[in-house]
C-alpha positions in Angstrom: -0.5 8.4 -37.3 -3.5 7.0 -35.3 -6.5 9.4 -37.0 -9.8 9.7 -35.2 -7.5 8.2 -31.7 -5.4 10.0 -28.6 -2.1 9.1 -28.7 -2.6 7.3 -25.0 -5.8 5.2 -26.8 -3.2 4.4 -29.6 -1.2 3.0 -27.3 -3.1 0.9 -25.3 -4.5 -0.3 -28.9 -0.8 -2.1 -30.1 0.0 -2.9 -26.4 0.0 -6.9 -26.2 -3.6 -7.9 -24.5 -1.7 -9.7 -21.4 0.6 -6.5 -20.7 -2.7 -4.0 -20.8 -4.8 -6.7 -18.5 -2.5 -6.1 -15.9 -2.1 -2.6 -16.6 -5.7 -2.4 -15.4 -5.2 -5.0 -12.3 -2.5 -2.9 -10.9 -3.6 0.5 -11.6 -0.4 1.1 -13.2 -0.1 4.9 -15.3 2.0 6.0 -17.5 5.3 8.9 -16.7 3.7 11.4 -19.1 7.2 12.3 -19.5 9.4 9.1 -20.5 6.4 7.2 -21.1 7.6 4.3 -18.4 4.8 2.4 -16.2 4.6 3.5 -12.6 3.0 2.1 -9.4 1.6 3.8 -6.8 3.0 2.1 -3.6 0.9 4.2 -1.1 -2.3 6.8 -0.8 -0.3 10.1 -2.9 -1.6 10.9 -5.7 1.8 13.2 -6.2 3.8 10.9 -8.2 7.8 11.3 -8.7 9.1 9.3 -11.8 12.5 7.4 -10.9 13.3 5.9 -14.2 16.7 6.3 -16.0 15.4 8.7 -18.4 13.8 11.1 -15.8 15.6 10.3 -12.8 13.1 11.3 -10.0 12.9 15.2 -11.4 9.7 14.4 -13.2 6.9 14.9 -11.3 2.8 14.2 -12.3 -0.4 14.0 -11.1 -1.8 10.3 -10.3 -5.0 11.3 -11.2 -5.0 12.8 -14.1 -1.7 12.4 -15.6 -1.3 16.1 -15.9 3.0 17.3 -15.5 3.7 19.2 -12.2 6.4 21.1 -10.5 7.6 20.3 -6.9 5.7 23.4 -5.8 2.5 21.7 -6.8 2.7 19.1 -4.2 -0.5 20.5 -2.8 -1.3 23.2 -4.9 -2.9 21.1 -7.7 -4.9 19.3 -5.3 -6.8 22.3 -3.3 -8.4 25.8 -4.0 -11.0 24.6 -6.2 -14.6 23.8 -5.5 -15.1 20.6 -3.9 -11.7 19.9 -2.7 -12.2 21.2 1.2 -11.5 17.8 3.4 -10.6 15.7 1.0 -7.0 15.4 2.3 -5.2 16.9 -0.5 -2.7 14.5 -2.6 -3.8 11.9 -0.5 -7.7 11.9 -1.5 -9.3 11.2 -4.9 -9.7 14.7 -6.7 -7.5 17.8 -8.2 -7.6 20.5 -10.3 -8.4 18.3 -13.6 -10.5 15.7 -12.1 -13.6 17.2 -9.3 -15.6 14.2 -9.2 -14.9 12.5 -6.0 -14.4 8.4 -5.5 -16.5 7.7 -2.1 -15.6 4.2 -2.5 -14.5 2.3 0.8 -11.4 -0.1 0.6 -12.2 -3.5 0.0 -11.5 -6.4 1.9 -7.3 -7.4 2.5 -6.1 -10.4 3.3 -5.3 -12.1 6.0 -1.9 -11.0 7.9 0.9 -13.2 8.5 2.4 -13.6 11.9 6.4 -14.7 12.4 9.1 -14.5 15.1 12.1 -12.4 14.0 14.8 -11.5 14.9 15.3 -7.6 16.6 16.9 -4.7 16.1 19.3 -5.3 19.4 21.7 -8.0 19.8 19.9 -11.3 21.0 16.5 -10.1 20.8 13.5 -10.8 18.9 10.3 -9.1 17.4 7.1 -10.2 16.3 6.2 -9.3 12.3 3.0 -8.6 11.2 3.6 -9.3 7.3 0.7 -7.6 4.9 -0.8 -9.2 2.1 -1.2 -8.0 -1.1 -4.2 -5.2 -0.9 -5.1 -2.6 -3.8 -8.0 -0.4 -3.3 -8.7 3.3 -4.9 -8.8 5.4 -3.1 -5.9 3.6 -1.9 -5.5 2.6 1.8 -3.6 5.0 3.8 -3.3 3.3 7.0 -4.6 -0.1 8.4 -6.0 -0.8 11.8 -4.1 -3.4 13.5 -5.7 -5.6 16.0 -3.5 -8.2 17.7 -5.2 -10.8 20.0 -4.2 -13.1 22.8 -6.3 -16.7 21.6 -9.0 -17.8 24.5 -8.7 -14.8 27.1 -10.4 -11.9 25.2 -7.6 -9.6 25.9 -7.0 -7.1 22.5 -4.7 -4.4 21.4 -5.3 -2.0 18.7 -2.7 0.1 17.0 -2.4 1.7 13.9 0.4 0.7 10.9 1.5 2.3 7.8 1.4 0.8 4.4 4.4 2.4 3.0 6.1 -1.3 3.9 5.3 -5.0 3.4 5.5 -5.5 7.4 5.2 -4.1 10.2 7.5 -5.5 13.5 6.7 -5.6 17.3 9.2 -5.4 19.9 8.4 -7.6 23.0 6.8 -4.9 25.4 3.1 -3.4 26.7 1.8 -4.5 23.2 3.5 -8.0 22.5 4.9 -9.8 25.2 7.0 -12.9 24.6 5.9 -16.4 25.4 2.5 -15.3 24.5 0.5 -17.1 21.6 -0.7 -14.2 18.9 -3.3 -14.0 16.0 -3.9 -10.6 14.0 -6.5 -9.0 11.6 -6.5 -5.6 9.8 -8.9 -3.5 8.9 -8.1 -0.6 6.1 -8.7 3.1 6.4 -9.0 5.5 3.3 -10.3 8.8 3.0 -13.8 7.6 3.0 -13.9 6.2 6.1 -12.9 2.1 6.9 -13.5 -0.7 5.0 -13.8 -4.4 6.2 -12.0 -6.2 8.7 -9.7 -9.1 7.4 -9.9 -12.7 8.4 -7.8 -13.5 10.8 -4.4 -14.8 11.0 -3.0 -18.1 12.3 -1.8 -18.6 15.8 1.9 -17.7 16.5 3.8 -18.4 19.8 6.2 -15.6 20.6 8.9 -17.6 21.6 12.3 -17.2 20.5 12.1 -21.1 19.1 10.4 -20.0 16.7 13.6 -18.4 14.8 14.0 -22.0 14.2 12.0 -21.8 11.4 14.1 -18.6 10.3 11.6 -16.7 11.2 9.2 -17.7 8.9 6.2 -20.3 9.2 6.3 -23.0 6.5 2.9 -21.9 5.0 2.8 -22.3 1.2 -0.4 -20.9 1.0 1.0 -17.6 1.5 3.2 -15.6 -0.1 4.9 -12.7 1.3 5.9 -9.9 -0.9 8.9 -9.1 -1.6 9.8 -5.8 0.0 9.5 -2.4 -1.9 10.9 0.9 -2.3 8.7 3.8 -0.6 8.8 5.7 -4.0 7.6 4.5 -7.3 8.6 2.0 -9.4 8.9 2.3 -13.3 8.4 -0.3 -15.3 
């Protein structure tokens, strides 16, 4: 018994301190149903639960935590005062929670660059590797903006964020033997947020698979790739 407490309070109460800090960093919730820790890996706030117990047939609002039914996919998120343009499972309010976030997302970091190697048989790509970015709303797209170093010349295209990376085939866009730097600038519902730094030089030149693809810089990470659903933990 936990008097004069919610059972969700209780919990966080007896959950070790280092557990529920990161709880809060990653904006992980809890499966309503099993109880297992989820992550939202992109902007929906529809949330399918893929852990043993419930195994992806569970379904709950981000949001508010509230049980759903596939048929609620949009249903729980419009026809209520306040919800016209805000995009649904992909904005910040539904039916249990009408107070909109207007917050912009914050800042990512820089991209990383690298030479891979392509989809067809002896050719290569150029990867545009994302850093690790959380904002709420969450970001639904970034703006990519790649740039040839010293001539001013700039292409802008728009990637998802429902992967770690993003790859270029040599083309219009990326051509090879060209030297390449890249910044990204998030887009939420709200509008865009700011414009990262931008990324170190890269030469697309086959060579460069030398390296296996990957520049040896320590100060960055990559991370590891992810499933497009959500994880339990």
């Amino acid at each position: 018994a936990h008097t004069g407490l919610s059972c969700e309070a209780a919990e966080l109460q007896r959950m070790d301190p280092q557990l529920r800090r990161m709880m809060e960093r990653e904006s992980w919730v809890r499966c309503p149903s099993c109880r297992n820790l989820c992550d939202r890996e992109s902007g929906c706030n529809f949330m399918t639960c893929p852990s043993e117990e419930c195994q992806s047939k569970t379904h709950f609002c981000y949001l508010c935590g509230e049980l759903l039914a596939a048929s609620d996919h949009a249903a729980h998120y419009e026809g209520f005062e306040g919800s016209v343009g805000r995009m649904g499972p992909f904005g910040s309010v539904c039916a249990n929670k009408r107070i909109a976030d207007e917050s912009l997302p914050e800042k990512p970091p820089p991209p990383r660059l690298s030479v891979v190697v392509g989809e067809e048989e002896g050719s290569i790509a150029l990867r545009v590797t994302f850093g690790e970015h959380r904002s709420e709303p969450p970001t639904i797209y970034y703006r990519l903006l790649l740039t040839v170093p010293g001539t001013g010349e700039e292409k802008s295209l728009r990637a998802g964020v429902h992967e770690p990376h993003f790859d270029l085939k040599p083309g219009r866009v990326a051509q090879k033997y060209r030297r390449y730097q890249a910044a990204v600038t998030p887009v939420n519902i709200n509008g865009t947020g700011p414009t990262s730094e931008t990324s170190e030089v890269v030469h697309f030149h086959p060579r460069e698979l030398s390296l296996g693809g990957v520049r040896s810089d320590s100060a960055f990470a990559a991370p590891a790739p992810k499933p497009k659903r959500w994880n339990a933990r």
